[in-house]
N, CA, C and O of each residue as an XYZ file, in Angstrom:
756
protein
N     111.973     78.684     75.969
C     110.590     78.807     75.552
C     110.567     79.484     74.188
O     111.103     80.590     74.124
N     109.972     78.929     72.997
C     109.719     79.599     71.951
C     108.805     80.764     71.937
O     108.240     81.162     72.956
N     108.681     81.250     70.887
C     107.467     82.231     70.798
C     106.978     82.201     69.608
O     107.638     82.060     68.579
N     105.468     82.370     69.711
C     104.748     82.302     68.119
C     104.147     83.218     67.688
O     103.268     83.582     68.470
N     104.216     83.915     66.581
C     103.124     84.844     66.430
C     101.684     83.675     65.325
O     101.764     82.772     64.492
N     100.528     84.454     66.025
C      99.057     83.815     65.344
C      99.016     85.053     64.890
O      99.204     86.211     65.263
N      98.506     84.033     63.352
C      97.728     84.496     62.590
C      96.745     84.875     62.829
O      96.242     84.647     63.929
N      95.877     85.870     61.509
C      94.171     85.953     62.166
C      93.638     84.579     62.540
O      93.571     84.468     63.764
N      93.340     83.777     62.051
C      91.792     82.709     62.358
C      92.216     82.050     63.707
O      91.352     81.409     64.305
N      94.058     82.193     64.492
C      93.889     81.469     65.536
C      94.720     82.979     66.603
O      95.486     82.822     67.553
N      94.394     83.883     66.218
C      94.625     85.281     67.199
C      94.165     85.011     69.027
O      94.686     85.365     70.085
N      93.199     84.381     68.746
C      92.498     84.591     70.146
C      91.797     83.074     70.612
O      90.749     82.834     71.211
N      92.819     82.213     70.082
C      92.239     80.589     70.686
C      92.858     80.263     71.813
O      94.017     80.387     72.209
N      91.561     79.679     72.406
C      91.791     79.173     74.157
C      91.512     77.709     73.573
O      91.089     77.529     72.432
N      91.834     76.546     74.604
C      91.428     75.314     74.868
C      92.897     74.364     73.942
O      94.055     74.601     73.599
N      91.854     73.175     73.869
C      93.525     72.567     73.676
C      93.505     71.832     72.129
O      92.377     71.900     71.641
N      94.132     71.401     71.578
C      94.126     70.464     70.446
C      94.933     69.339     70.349
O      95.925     69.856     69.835
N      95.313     67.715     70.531
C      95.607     67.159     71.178
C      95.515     67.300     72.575
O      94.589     67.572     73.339
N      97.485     66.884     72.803
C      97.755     67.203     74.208
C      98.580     68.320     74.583
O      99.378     68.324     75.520
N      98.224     69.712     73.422
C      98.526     70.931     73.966
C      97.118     71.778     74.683
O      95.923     71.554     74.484
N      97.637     72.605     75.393
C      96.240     73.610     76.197
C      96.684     75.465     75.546
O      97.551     76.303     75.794
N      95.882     75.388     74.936
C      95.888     77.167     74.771
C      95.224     78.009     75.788
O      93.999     77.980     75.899
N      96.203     78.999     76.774
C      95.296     80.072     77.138
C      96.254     81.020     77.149
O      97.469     81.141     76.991
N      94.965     81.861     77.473
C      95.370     83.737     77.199
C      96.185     83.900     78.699
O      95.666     83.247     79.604
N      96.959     84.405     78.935
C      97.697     85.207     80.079
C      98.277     86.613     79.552
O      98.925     86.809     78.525
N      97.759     87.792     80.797
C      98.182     89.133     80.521
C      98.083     88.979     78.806
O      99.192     88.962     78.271
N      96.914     88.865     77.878
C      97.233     89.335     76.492
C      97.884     88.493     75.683
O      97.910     88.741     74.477
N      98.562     87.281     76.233
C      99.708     86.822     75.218
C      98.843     85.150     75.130
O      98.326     84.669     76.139
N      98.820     84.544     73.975
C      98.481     82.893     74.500
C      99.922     82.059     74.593
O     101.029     81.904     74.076
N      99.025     81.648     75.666
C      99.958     80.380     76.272
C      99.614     78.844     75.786
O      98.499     78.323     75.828
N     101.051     78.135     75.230
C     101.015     76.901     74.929
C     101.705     75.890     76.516
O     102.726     76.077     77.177
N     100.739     74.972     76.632
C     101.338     74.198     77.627
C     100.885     72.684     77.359
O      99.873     72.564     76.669
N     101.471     71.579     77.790
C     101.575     70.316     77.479
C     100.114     70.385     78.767
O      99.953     70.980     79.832
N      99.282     69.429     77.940
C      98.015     68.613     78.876
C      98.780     67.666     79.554
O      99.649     66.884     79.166
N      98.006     68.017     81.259
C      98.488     67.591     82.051
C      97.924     65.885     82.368
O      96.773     65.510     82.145
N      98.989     65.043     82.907
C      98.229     63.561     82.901
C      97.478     63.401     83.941
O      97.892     63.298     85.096
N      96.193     63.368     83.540
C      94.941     63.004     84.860
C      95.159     61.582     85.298
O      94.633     61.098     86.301
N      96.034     60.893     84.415
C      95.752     59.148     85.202
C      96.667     58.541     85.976
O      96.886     57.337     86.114
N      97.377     59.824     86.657
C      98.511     59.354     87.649
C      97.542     59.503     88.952
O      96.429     60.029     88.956
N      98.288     58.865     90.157
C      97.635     59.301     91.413
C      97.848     60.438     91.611
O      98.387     61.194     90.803
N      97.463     60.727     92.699
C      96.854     62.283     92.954
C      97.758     61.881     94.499
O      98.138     60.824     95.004
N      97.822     63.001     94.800
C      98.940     62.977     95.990
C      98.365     63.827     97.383
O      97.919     64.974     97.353
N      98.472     63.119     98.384
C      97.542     63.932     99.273
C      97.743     66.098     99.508
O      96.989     67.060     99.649
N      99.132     65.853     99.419
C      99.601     67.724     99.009
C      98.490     67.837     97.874
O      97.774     68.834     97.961
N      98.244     66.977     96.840
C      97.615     67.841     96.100
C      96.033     68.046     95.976
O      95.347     68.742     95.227
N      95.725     67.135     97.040
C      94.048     66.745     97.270
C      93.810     67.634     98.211
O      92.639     67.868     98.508
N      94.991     68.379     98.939
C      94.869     69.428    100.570
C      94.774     70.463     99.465
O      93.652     70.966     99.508
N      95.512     70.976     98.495
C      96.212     71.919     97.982
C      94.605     72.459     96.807
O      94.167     73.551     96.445
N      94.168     70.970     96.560
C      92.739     71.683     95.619
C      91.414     71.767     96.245
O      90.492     72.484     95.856
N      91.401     70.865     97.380
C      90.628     71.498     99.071
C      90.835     73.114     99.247
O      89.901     73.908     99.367
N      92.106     73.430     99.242
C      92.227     75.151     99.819
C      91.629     75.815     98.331
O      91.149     76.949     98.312
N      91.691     75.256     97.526
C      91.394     76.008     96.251
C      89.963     76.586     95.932
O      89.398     77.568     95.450
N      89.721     75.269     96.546
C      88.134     75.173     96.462
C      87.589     75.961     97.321
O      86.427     76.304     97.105
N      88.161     76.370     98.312
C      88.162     76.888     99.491
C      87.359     78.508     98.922
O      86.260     79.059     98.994
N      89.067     78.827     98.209
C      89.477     80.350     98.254
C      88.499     80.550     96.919
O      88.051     81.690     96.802
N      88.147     79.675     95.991
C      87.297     80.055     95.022
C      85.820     80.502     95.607
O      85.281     81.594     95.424
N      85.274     79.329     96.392
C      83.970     79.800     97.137
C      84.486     81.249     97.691
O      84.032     82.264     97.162
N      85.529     81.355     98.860
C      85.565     82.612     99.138
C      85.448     83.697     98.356
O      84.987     84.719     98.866
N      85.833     83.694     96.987
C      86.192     84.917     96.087
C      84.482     85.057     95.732
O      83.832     86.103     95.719
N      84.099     83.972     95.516
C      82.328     84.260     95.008
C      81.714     85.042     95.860
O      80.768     85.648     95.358
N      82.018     85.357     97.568
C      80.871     85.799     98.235
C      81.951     87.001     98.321
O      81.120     87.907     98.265
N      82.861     87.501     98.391
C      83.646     88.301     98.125
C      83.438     88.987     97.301
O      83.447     90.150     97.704
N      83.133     88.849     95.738
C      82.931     89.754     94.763
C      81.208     90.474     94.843
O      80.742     91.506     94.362
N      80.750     89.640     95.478
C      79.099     90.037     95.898
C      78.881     91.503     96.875
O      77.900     92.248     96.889
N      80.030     91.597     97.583
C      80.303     92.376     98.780
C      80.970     93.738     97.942
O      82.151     93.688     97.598
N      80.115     94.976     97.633
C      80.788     95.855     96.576
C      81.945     96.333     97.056
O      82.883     96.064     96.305
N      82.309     97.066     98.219
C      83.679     97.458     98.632
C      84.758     97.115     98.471
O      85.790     97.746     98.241
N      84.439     95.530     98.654
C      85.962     94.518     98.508
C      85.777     93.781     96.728
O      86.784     93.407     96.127
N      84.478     93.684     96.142
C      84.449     93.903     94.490
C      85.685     95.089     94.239
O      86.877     94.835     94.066
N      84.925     96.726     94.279
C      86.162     97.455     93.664
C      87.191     97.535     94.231
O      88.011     98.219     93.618
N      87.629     97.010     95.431
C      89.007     96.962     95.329
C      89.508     95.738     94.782
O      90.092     96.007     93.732
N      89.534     94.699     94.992
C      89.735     93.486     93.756
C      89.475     94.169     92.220
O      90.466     93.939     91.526
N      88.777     94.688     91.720
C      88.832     95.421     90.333
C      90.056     96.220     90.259
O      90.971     96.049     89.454
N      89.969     97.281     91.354
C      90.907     98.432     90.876
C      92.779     97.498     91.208
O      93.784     97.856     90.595
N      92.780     96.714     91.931
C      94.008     95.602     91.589
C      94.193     94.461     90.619
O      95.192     93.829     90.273
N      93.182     94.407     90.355
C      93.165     93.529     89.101
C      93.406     94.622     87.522
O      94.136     94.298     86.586
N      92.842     95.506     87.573
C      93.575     96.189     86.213
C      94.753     96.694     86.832
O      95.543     96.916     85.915
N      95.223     96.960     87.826
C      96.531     97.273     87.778
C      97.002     95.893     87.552
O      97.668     95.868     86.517
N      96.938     95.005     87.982
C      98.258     94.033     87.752
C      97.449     93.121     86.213
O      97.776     91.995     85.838
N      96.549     93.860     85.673
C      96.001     93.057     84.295
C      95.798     92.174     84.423
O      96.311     91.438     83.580
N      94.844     91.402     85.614
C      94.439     90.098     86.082
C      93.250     89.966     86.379
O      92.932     91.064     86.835
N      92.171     89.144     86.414
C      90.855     89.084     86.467
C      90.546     89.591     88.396
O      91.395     89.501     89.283
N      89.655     89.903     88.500
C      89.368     90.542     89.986
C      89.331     89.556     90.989
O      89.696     89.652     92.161
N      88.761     88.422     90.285
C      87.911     87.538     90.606
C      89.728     86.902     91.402
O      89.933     86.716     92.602
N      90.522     86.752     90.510
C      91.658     86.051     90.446
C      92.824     86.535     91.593
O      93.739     85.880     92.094
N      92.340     88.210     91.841
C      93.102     89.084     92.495
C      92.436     88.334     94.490
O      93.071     88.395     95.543
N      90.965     87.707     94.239
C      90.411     87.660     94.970
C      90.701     86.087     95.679
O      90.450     85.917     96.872
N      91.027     85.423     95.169
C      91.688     84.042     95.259
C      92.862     83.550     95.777
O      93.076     82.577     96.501
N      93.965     84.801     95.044
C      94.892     84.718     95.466
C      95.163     85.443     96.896
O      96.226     85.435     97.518
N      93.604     86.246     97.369
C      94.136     87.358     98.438
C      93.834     85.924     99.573
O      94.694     85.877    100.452
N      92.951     84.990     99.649
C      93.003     83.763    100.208
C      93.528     83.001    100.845
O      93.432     82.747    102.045
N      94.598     82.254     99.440
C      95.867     81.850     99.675
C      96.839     82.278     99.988
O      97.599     81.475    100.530
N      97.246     83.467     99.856
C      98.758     84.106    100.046
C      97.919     84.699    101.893
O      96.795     85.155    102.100
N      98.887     84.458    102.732
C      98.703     84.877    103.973
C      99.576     85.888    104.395
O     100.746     85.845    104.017
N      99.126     86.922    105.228
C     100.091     88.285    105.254
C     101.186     87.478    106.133
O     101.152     86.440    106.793
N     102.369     88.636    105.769
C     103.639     88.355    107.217
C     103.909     89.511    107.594
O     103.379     90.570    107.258
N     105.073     89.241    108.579
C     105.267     90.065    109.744
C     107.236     89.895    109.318
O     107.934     88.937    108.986
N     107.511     91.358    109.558
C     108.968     91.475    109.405
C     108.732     92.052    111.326
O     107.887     92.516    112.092
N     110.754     91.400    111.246
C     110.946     91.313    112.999
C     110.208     93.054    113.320
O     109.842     93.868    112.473
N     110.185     93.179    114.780
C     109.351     94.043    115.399
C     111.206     95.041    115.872
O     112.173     94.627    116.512
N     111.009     96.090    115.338
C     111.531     97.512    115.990
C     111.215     97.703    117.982
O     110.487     98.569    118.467
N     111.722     97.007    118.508
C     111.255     97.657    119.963
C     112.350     98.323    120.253
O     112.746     98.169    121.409
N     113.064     99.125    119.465
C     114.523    100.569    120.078
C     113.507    101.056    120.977
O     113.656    100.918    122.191
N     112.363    101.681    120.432
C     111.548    103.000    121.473
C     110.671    101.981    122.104
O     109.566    102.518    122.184
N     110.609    100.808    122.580
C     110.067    100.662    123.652
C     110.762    100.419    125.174
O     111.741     99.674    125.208
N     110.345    100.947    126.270
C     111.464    100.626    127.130
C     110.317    100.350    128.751
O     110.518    100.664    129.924
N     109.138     99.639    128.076
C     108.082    100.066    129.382
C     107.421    101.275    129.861
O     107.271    101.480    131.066
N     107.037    102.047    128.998
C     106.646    103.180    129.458
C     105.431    102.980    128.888
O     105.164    102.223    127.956
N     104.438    103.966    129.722
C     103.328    104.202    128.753
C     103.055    105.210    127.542
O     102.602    106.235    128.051
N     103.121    105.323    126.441
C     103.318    106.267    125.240
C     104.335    106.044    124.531
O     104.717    106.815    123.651
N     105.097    104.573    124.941
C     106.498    104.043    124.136
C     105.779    103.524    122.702
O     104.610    103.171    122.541
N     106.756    103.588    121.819
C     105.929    102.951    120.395
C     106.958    101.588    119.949
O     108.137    101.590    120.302
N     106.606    100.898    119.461
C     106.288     99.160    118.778
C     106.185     99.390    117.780
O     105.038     99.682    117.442
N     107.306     99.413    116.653
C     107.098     99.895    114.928
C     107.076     97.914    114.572
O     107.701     96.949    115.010
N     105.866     98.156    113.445
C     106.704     96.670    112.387
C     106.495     96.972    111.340
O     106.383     98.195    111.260
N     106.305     96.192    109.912
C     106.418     96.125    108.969
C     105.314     94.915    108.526
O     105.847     93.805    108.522
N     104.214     94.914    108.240
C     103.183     93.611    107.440
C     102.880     94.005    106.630
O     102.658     95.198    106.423
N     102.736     92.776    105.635
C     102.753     93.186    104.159
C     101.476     91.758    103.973
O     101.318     91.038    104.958
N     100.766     91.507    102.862
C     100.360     90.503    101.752
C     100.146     91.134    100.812
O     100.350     92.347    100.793
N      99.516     90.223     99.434
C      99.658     90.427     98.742
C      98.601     91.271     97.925
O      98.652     91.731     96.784
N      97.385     91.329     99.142
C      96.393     92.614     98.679
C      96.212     93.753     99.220
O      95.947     94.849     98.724
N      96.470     93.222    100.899
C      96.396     94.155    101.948
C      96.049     94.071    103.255
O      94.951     93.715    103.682
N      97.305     94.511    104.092
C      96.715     94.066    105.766
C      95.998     94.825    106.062
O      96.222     95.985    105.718
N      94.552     94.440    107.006
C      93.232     95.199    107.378
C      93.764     95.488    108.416
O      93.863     96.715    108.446
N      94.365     94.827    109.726
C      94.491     95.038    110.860
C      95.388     94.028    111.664
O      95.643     92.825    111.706
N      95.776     95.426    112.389
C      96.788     94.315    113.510
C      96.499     94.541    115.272
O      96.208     95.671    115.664
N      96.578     93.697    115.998
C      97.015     93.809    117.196
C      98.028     93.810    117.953
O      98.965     93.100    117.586
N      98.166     94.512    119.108
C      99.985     93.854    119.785
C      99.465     93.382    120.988
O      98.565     94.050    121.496
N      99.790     92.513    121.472
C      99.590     92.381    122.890
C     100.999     92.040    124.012
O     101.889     91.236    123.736
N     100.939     92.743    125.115
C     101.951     92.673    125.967
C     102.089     91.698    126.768
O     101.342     92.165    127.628
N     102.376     90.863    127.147
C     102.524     89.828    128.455
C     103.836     89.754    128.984
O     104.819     90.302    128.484
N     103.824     89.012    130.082
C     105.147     88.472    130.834
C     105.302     87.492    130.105
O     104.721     87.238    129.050
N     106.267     86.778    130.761
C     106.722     85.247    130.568
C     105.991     84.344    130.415
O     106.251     83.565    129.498
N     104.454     84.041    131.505
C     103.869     83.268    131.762
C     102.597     83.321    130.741
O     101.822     82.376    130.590
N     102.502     84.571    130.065
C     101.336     84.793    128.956
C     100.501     85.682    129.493
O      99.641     86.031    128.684
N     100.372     86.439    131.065
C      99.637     86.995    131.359
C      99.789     88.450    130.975
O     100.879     88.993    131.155
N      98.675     89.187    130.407
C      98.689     90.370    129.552
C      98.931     91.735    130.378
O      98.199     91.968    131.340
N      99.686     92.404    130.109
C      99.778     93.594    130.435
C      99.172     94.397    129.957
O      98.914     95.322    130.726
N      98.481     94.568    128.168
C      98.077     95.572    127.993
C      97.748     94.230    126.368
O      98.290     93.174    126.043
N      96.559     95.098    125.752
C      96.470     94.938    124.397
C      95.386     95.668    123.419
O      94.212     95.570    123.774
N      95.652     96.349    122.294
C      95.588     97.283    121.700
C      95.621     96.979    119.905
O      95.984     95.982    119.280
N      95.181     98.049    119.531
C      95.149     97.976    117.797
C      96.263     98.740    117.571
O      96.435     99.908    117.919
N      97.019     98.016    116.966
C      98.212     99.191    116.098
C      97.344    100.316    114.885
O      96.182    100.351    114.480
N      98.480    101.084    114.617
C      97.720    102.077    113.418
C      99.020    102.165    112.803
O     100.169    102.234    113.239
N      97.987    102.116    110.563
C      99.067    102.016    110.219
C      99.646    103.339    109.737
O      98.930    104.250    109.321
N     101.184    103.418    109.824
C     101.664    104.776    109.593
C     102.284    105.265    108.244
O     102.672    106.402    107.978
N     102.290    104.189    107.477
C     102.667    103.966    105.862
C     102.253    102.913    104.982
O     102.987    101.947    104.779
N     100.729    103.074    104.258
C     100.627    102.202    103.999
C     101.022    101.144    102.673
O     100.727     99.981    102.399
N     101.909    102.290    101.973
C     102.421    102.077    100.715
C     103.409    100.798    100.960
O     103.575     99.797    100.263
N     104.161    101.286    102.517
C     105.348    100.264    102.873
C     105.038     99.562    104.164
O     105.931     99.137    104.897
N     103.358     99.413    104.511
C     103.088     98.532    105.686
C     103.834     98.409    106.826
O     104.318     97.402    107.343
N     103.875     99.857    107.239
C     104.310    100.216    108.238
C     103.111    100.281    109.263
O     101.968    100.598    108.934
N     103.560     99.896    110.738
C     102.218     99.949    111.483
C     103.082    100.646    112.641
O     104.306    100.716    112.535
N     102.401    101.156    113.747
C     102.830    101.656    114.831
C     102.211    100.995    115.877
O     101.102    100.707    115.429
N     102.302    100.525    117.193
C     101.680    100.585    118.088
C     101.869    101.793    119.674
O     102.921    102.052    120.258
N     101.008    102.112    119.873
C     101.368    103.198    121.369
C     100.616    102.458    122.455
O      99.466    102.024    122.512
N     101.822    102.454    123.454
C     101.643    101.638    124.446
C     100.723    102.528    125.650
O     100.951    103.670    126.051
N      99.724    101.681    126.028
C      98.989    102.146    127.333
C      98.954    102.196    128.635
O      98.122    102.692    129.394
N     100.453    101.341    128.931
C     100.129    101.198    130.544
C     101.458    100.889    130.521
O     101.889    100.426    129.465
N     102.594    101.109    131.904
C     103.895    100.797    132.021
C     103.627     99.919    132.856
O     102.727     99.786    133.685
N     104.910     99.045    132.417
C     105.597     98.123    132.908
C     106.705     97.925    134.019
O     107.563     98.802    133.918
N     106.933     97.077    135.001
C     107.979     97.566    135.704
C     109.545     97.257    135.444
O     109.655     96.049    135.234
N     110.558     97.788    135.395
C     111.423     97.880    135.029
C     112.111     96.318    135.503
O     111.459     95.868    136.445
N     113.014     95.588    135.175
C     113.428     94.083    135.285
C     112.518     93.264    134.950
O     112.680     92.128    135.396
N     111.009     93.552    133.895
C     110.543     92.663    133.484
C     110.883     91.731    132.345
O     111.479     92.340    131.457
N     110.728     90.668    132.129
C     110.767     90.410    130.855
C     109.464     90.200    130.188
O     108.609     89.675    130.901
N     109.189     90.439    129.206
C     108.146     90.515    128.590
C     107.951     90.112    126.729
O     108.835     90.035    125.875
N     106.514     89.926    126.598
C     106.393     89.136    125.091
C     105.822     89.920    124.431
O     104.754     90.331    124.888
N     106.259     90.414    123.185
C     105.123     91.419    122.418
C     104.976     90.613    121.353
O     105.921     90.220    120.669
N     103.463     90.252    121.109
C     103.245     89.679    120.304
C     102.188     90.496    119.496
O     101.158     91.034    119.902
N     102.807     90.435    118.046
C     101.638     90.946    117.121
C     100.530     90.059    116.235
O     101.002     88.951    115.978
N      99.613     90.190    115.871
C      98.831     89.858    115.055
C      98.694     90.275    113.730
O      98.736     91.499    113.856
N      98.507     89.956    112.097
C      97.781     90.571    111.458
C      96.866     90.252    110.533
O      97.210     89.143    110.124
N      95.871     90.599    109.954
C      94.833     90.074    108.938
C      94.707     90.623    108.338
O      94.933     91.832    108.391
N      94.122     89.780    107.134
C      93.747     89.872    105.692
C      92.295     90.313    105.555
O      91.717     90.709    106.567
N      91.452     90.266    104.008
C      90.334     90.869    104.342
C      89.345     89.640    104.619
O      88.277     89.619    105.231
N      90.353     88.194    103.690
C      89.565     86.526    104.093
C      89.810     86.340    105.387
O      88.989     85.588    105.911
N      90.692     86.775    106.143
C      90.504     86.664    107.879
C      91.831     85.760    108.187
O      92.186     85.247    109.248
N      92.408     85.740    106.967
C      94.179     85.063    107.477
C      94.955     85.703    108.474
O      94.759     86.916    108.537
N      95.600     85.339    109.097
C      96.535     85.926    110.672
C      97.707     85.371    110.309
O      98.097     84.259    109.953
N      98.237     86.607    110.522
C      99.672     86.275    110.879
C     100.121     86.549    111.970
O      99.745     87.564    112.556
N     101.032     85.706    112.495
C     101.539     85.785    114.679
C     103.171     86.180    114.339
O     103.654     85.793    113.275
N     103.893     86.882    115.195
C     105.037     87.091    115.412
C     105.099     87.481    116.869
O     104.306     88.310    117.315
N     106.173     86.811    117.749
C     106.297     87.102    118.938
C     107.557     87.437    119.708
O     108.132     86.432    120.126
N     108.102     88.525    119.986
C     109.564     88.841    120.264
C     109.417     88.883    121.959
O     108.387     89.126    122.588
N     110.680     88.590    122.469
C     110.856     88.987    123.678
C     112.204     90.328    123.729
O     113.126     90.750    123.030
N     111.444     90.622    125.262
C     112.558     91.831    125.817
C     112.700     91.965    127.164
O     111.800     91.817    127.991
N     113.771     92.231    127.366
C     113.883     92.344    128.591
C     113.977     93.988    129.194
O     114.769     94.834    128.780
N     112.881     94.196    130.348
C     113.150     96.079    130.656
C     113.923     96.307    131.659
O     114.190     97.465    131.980
């Protein structure tokens, strides 16, 4: 990739001239080749500007909502990106789930369920829920998180289990657009 320095009269030009496109990113302009509109369009990419369209409407009623405005602001000047943009991408990008810690669970009631969920703005909330084999619930509960710098969550268990069970802990987590993420481990007590 080259690099150019502008002069004054073209310091701060957006749009295109031919079939180049000028825009600004983080401060710097960007040169990129205009893209060809007269190819087909590919159904990935007719799903892909469906979700777009999606997460853009979402970001509009999103920035209306002041709480989740300044936090989209106060992440958008940290990462020097429009709020609006911080708000789009919180949309599309869906949280995950790193495997589940069950060392300290062993069926007891007051045993703890550590994980790890992360996206890319912030997990609101998780659930765990307990079952057997067959899906029927033993117990289910809100985790709390215990680090949120490193999306650490805890769960404390409410009710024991009997010992030779096998059992499913499955977690949940969401975003503030209402994306879920599922992870489901088994164990045997």
């Amino acid at each position: 990739m080259s690099r150019v320095e502008m002069h004054p009269p073209f310091k701060h030009y957006r749009g295109t001239i031919g079939d180049l496109v000028y825009r600004k990113v983080k401060g710097k302009t960007i040169v990129a080749v205009k893209p060809d509109a007269d190819r087909p369009v590919s159904q990935a990419e007719v799903a892909h500007r469906k979700n777009f369209s999606e997460a853009a409407a979402w970001a509009t009623d999103a920035m209306e909502n002041q709480e989740m405005r300044q936090t989209y602001e106060e992440l958008g000047y940290e990462r020097d990106i429009p709020a609006r943009a911080v708000a789009v991408s919180d949309f599309l990008v869906r949280p995950s789930i790193e495997p589940l810690d069950l060392s300290s669970y062993v069926g007891q009631t007051g045993n703890h369920i550590y994980f790890a969920a992360t996206d890319n703005v912030g997990v609101t909330g998780a659930r765990v829920t307990i079952s057997d084999m067959e899906g029927n619930p033993f117990e289910s509960g809100i985790a709390n998180e215990i680090d949120q710098k490193a999306g650490l969550w805890m769960y404390r268990t409410l009710s024991a289990v009997p010992a030779g069970t096998d059992v499913q802990i499955l977690v949940q987590v969401n975003d503030r657009p209402g994306n879920i993420a599922e992870l489901t481990e088994e164990k045997s007590l």
